[in-house]
Residue, then its C-alpha position, 0 to 999 in steps of 0.5 A: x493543605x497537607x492532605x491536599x497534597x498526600x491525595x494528590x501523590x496516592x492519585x497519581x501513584x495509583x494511575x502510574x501503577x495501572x498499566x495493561x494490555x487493555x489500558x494505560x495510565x495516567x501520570x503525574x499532576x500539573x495543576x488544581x483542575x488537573x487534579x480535579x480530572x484525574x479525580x473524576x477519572x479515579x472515581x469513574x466521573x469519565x465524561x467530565x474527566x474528558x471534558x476537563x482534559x480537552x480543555x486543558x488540553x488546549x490551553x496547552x497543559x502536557x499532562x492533560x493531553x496524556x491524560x485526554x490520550x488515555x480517555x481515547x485510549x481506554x475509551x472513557x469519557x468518550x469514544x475509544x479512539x486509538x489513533x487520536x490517543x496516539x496523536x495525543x501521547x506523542x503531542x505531550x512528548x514532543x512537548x517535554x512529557x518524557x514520561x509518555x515514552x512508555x505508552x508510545x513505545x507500547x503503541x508502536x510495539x502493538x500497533x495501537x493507532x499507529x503502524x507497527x514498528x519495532x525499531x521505534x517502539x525499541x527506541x521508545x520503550x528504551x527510554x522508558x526502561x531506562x527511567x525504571x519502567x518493568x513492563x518497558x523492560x519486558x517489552x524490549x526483551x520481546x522484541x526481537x522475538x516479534x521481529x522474527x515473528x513479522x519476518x516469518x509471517x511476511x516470508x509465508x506471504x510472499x510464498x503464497x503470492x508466488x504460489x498464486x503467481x505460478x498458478x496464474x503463469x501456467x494458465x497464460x502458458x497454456x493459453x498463450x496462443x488462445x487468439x482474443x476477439x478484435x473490437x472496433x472502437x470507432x478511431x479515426x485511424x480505423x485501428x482494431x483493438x483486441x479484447x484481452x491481453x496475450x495469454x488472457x483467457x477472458x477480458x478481465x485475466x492479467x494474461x503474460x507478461x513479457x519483456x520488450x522484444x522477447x515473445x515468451x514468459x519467463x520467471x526472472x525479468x532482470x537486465x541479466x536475462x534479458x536476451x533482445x539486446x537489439x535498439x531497432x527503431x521498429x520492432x521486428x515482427x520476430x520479437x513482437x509478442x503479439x506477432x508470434x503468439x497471435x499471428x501475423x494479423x496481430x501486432x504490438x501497438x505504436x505509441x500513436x496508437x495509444x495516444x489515440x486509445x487516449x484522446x479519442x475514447x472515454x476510460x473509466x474505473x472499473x471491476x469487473x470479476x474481481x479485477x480493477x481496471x479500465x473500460x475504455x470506451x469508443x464514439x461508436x458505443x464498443x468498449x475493451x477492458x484494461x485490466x490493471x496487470x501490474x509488471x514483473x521486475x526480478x521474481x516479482x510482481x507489482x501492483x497488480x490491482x492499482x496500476x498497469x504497465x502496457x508494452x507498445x511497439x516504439x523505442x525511446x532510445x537504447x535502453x527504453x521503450x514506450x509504454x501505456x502507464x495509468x493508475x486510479x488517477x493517471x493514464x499516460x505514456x511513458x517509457x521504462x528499461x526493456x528487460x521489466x515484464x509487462x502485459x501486452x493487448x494486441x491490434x490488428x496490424x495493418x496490411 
C-alpha cells in the first residue's frame, strides 16, 4: 500500500513540476481511476488517459476535468483544443480546484482559447504566486511590460486608420463636385436615385461624410464644431449637402423617400470591390449600391464595413434627424444627434 501511495506522490510531483510555454501540467490525484489516467498519461497511453478523463470528468471529478483541460491543451489523446482546454480549466476552478489558478491566468496572459486580458490573467496568476508558483510570479512581473506592449500596438493601428482615413477624405475632397449618375428604380413616387454617395468616385466608394445641415467634410465631427444650430422643419437648400455640391437638381432624401426605398425594393447583402454593402434593387429590374459608410463621431470612424448611417433631409426634433440605419441583419430609419458625420446619396429633386 505504501508504494501505492509513494507512486502516486512521485506522479503528481512530476505533472505539477512540468510547466512550459508549450505545455501544462496536471496536478494532484483524486481517486484510484484518477491515478490510473495520470498514469497512462506519464506513460504516454494518451488516448486512454482522455478517455478516463472524459469520464470522470462528467461524473463531476474537479481533478479529472484539469486533467481532460490538459489533453485539450497539449493535444494528447485528442485534438489540440485551446478553447475547450480553457472551458475545462475554468470549470474545475469554479468548482474548487484553486489550484487551476495558474493555467487560467497563463491563458489569459497568452490568449490561449481565450481573448487576452491582462487584468484577469493578474488577478489569476496572483493567486497562483501566492500559493508558491515561480513562473506565476515571473508572469506577473511581466505584465505591465505587455500592458505597454498592446497599448503601442494599438496606438500604431489607430494611426494607420487615420492615416487611411485621411487618404480616403482627400479623395472625396477632390471629387466632392464629380456629379453621380440618376437611377430609376421604378417607385411609385417616381423618385430618382443617385448611384453613389456625394464625393464618391464609383458606387462602391464610401464618399464624405457630413454633419446634418453643414455641406463640407471636416476632421472633427463633435456637438462643439457643429455650426448649423437651426431646427427647420425643411431643410434649407443652402445647408443641404447634396444641393450645394451637386447642384439644384440634386437633394437630400425625405424620410418618405427612404421609407419607399424600404417597402418597395429588394436589398441584399453584398461586396462589391472589396466593400460590404446593399444592392438595392427596384420592380423594373435597376439597382443602386449602399455601400456600408460607417459614420465619423470626433476624429473617428466607425463601423465602416458592417453598418451604415444615411442622412435624410427630415428632422425629428431639435437636437435629431432622421436617418437610414441598417447593418447585416437590420435596415430601418432612425434618427441620431445633428453634429454625427454620415454619408449622403443623393435624389433627384423635384421641380
Amino acid at each position: 500500500m505504501q508504494k501505492i501511495i509513494d507512486s502516486i506522490l512521485v506522479i503528481a510531483m512530476m505533472f505539477t513540476c512540468v510547466a512550459s510555454f508549450g505545455q501544462t501540467s496536471i496536478l494532484a490525484l483524486s481517486s484510484d481511476n484518477l491515478f490510473k489516467a495520470y498514469d497512462n498519461y506519464q506513460k504516454g497511453i494518451y488516448a486512454k488517459a482522455f478517455e478516463t478523463f472524459k469520464a470522470l470528468s462528467d461524473n463531476g471529478d474537479i481533478h479529472a476535468t484539469y486533467g481532460l483541460g490538459v489533453c485539450y491543451y497539449n493535444g494528447r489523446g485528442t485534438t489540440k483544443n485551446l478553447a475547450e482546454a480553457f472551458k475545462c480549466f475554468d470549470k474545475s476552478y469554479s468548482r474548487g480546484n484553486k489550484s487551476a489558478a495558474f493555467i487560467i491566468g497563463k491563458c489569459y496572459f497568452y490568449g490561449h482559447g481565450t481573448g487576452k486580458d491582462f487584468d484577469k490573467a493578474e488577478k489569476y496568476l496572483t493567486e497562483a504566486a501566492n500559493q508558491g508558483n515561480q513562473e506565476a510570479k515571473t508572469l506577473v512581473s511581466k505584465i505591465n511590460a505587455e500592458r505597454e506592449k498592446e497599448r503601442q500596438k494599438l496606438e500604431i493601428e489607430m494611426q494607420n486608420e487615420r492615416k487611411k482615413l485621411e487618404i480616403e477624405m482627400q479623395k472625396a475632397l477632390k471629387n466632392i463636385s464629380l456629379v453621380g449618375d440618376f437611377v430609376d428604380l421604378g417607385l411609385p413616387s417616381g423618385t430618382l436615385w443617385a448611384d453613389r454617395n456625394i464625393g464618391a468616385i464609383v458606387p462602391e466608394d464610401y464618399g464624405c461624410y457630413f454633419a446634418w445641415g453643414e455641406t463640407k467634410p471636416k476632421d472633427d465631427y463633435s456637438n462643439s464644431t457643429y455650426s448649423f444650430r437651426d431646427s427647420p422643419s425643411t431643410l434649407y437648400a443652402s445647408h443641404d449637402a447634396a444641393t450645394a455640391n451637386w447642384g439644384s437638381g440634386w437633394c437630400m432624401p425625405t424620410r418618405q423617400q427612404y421609407d419607399e426605398l424600404l417597402s418597395n425594393c429588394t436589398w441584399s447583402l453584398k461586396l462589391r470591390n472589396g466593400k460590404n454593402g446593399y444592392e438595392i434593387k427596384g420592380r423594373n429590374g435597376n439597382t443602386i449600391f449602399l455601400p456600408a459608410a460607417g459614420y465619423r463621431i470626433d476624429s473617428n470612424l466607425c463601423f465602416a464595413g458592417s453598418g451604415c448611417y444615411y442622412w435624410s433631409s427630415s428632422v425629428d426634433d431639435s437636437d435629431y434627424a432622421w436617418m437610414l440605419c441598417f447593418d447585416s441583419v437590420d435596415r430601418r430609419m432612425c434618427h441620431n444627434y445633428h453634429f454625427f458625420g454620415n454619408a449622403v446619396r443623393a435624389v433627384r429633386c423635384r421641380n
